[in-house]
N, C-alpha and C positions, 0 to 999 in steps of 0.2 A: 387166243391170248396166251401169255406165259408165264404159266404158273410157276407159283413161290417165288417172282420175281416181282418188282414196281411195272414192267414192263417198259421205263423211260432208259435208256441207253445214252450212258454218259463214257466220255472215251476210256475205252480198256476192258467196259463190262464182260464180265466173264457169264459165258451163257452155258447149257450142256446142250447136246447137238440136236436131242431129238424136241427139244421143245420149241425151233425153231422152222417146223413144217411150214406153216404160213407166213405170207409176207409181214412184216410188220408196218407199222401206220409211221409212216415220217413226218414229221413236223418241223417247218422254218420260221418261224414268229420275225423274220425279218425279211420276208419275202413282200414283194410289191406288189401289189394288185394285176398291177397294168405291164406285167412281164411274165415270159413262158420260162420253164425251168425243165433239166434233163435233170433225173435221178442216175446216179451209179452204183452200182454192188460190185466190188473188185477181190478179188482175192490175189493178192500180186505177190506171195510169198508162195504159195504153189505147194506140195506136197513134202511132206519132212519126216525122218524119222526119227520120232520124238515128238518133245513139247516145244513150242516157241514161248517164250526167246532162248529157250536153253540151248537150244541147236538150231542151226542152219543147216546141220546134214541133209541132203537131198533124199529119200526114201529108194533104195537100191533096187525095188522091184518097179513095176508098172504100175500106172494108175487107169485104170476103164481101159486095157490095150494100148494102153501108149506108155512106151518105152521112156524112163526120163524122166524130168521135172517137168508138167504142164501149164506152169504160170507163164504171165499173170491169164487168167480164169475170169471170164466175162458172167456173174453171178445173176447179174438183171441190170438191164438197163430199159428208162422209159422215157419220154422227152416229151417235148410240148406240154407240161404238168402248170397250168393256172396257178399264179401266185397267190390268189385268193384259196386255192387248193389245200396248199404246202402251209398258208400262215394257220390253219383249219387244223390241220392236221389229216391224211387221207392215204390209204395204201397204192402208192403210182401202181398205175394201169389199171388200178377196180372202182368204174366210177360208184358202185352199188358203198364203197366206203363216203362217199359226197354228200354235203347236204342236202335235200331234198327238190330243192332249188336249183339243182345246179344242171348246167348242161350235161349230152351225155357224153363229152372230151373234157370232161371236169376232173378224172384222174390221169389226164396225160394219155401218149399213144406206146406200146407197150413195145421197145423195139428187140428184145429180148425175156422171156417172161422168166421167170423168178422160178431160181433154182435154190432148194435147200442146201447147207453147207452139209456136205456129206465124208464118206470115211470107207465106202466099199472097201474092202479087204486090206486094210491101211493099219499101220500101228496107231495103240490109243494116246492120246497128247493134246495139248491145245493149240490153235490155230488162231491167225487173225482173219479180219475180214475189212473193209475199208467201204467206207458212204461217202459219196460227193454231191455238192450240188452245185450244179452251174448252170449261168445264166445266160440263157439263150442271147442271138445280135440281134435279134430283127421280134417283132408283135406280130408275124406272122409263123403258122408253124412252117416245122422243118419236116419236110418227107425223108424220112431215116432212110436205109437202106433194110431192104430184108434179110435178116440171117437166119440161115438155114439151123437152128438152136433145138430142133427133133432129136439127132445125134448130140450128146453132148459134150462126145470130143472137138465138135468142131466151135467151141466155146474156148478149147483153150490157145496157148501163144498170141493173145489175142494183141495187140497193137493198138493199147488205148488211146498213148500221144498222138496216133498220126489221126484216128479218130477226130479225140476233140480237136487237133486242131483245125483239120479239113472241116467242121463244124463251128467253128467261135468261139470253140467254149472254153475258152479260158482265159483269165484262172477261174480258179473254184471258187464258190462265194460261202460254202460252208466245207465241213468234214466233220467225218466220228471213226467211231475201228469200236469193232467188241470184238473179244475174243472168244471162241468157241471150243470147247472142251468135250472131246468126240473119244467111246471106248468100244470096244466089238458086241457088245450087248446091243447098243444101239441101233445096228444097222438092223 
């Protein structure tokens, strides 16, 4: 949990970096029963030197051996997530967050697992971060594809549009953004 916080994420919350090791529990109180839902963790502003929104500067070193800016940053994504899941409230991909009741694809199938927002050798400043949720086309699930997400450079320039669209997903049927506030202690 996240301490000296509510832990409820209203858009913009400013969070500090290290108290966000675990995924946190998403909740959609307008999700359908009888509909699959894909979660997304984007980070589509990418590396900066500085705080955002103060600067857009791109950060003039590397980030994890890649030359450049690496957004947008594939953070976690999980799909097939039971709308009875999401109205609950439940951390996609751990069914062990699900009611006791529930099956065990009651937190969705994990097509990228959940990476903390991090800061390796990075100046200190704040960051965003962006949540989606969309709704699946079909009451059957989706067989995602598997991404190789071991390396975790191969997470970034990641090609979210062509994603959802070759998937259905769109538009979004919810959003949030907290920002995260990351300094070299942290790391």
């Amino acid at each position: 949990s996240i301490r000296t916080y509510s832990g409820v994420e209203h858009c913009g919350n400013l969070y500090l970096q290290p108290d966000l090791s675990a995924p946190p529990v998403v909740r959609f109180p307008h999700a359908s029963t009888s509909i699959l839902y894909t979660f997304l963790m984007l980070d589509e502003v990418g590396v900066l030197n500085g705080s955002w929104p103060l600067t857009y500067e791109p950060f003039p070193g590397n980030c994890c051996g890649v030359q450049g800016n690496p957004a947008p940053i594939r953070h976690w994504l999980v799909g097939n997530i039971p709308g009875a899941s999401l109205k609950e409230g439940v951390v996609p991909g751990d069914g062990s967050t699900c009611a006791s009741s529930a099956s065990p694809l009651c937190a969705g199938s994990v097509v990228t697992p959940y990476l903390q927002p991090g800061t390796a050798g990075l100046p200190s400043g704040s960051h965003p971060y962006l949540h989606f949720i969309f709704e699946q086309p079909d009451k059957e699930p989706i067989a995602f594809p598997a991404f190789d997400d071991e390396v975790v450079t191969n997470r970034f320039h990641w090609n979210y549009s062509a994603f959802l669209h070759a998937y259905g997903l769109w538009p979004k049927k919810a959003s949030n953004w907290m920002v995260i506030y990351h300094y070299p202690q942290a790391d």
